[in-house]
C-alpha positions in Angstrom: -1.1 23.8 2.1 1.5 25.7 0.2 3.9 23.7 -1.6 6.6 24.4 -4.3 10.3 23.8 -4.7 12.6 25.9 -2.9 12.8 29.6 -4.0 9.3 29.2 -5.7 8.0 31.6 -3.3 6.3 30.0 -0.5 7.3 32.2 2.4 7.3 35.2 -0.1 3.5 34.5 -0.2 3.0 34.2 3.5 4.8 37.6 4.2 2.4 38.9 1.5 -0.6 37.1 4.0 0.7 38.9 6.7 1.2 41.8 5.6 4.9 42.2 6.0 5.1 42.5 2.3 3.4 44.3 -0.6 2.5 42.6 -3.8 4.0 44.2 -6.8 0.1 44.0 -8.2 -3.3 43.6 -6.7 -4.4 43.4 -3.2 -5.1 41.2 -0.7 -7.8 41.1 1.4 -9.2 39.2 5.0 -12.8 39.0 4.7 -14.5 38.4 7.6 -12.7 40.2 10.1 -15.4 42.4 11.4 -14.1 45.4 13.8 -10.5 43.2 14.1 -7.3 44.5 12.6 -5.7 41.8 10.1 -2.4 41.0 12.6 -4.6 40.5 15.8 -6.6 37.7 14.1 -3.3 36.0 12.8 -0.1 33.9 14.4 3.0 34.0 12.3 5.2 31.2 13.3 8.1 31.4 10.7 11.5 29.7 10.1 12.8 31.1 13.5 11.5 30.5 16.4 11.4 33.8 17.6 12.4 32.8 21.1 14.8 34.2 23.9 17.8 31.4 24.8 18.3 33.2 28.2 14.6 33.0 28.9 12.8 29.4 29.9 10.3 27.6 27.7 7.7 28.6 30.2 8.9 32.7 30.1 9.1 32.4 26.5 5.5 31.4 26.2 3.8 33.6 29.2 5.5 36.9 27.5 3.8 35.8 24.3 0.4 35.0 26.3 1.1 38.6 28.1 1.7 40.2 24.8 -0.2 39.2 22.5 -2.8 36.4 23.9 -5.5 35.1 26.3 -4.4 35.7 29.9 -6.5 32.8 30.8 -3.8 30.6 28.8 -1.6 29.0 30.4 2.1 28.2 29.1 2.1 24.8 31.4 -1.2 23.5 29.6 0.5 24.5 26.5 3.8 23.0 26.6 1.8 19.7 27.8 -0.2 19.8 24.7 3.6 19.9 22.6 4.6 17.0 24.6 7.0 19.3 26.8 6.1 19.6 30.2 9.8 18.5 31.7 11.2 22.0 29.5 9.0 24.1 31.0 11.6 26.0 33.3 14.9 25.1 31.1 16.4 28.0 29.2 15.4 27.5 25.5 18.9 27.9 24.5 19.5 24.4 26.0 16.8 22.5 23.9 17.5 20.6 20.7 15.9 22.0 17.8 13.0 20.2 17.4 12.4 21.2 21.2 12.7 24.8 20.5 10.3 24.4 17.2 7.6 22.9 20.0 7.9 25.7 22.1 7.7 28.3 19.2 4.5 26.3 18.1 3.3 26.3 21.7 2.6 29.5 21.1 -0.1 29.3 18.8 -2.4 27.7 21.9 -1.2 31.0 24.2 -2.1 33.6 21.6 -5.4 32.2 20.5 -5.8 33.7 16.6 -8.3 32.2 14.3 -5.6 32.3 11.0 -2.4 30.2 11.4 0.3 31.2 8.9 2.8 28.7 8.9 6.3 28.2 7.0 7.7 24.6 7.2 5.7 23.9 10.8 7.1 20.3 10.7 11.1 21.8 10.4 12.9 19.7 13.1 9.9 18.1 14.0 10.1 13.9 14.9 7.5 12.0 13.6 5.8 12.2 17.1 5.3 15.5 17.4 4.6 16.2 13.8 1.5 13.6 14.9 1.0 16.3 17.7 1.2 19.3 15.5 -1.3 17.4 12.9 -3.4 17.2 15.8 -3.6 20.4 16.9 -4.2 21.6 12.9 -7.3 19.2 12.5 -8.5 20.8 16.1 -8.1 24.2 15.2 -9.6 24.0 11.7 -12.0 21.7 13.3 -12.9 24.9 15.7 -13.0 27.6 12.8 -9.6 28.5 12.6 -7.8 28.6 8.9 -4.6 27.0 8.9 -1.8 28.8 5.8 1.0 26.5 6.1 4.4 26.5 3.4 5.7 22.7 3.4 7.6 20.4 1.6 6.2 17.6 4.0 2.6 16.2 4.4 1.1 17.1 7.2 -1.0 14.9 8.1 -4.5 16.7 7.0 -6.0 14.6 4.5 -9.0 17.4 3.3 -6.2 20.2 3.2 -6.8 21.7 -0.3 -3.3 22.5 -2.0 -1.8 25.5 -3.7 0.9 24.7 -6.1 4.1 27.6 -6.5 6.3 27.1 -9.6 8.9 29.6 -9.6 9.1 32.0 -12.3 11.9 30.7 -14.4 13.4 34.4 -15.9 11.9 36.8 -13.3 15.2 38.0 -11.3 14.6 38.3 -7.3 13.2 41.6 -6.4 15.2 43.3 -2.7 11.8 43.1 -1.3 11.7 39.5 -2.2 15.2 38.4 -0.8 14.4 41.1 2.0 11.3 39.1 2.8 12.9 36.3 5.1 13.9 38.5 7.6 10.5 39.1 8.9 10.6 35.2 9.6 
């Protein structure tokens, strides 16, 4: 878990993890990666949800699967994981928000990717499906996978180890820093 107040840099560090972003110094390296590039082995879910309103739940999720993940996956096994299997053919620009953060997180079972980078995962989340979303951390970690989340909110992983931001108190904002969001 990443935590820190806002502005300390929390999604600033995950666009580094991504790539999206250059550090001002260092480098940061994916060991372990074998023959694999570092964006096919990672799933960005950011503060959008990166979805189409005109397009259904169940559209939404099998263009992610098509692009990006296991064709074997399937979006109705998916959005019955989320708790969401009466969405599944309702355009996404009718669900509430916590809805639409479901869907967007649905897609981390379609696009199977052993390093989860997530910024505020539980963001319009009920406590029931921040239960579910807990769930599906402890499963994915339990099968490998690394889990990268920015929070401000336990989730529900008691062996998570912690990193701590504390925002530099004089450094001003860099573009590439405010710019950094977008990507989200």
């Amino acid at each position: 878990m990443v935590t820190g107040r806002n502005g300390a840099g929390k999604s600033t560090l995950l666009a580094m993890l991504a790539g999206r972003l250059k550090p001002d110094a260092g480098t940061i390296r994916a060991e372990g990666l074998g023959e694999a590039s570092l964006p096919e082995c990672l799933h960005v879910i950011g503060h959008r949800d990166g979805l189409k309103s005109a397009l259904t739940a169940e559209e939404n999720l099998g263009f992610a699967r098509d692009l990006l993940g296991n064709p074997a996956a399937t979006p109705k096994a998916a959005l019955e994981a989320m708790g969401l299997p009466h969405v599944a053919r309702l355009p996404v620009g009718y669900l509430s928000a916590g809805q639409r953060r479901r869907v967007a997180l649905a897609r981390l079972l379609v696009c199977r990717r052993p390093l989860w980078l997530l910024d505020e995962p539980t963001a319009a989340l009920d406590l029931a499906s921040q239960g579910v979303l807990a769930g599906l951390m402890r499963r994915h970690r339990t099968d490998g996978g690394l889990v990268i989340a920015a929070t401000h909110q336990a989730l529900g992983l008691e062996d998570a180890r912690e990193l701590r931001i504390a925002p530099a108190s004089s450094a001003p904002a860099t573009d590439a820093a405010l710019d950094a969001e977008d990507w989200l």
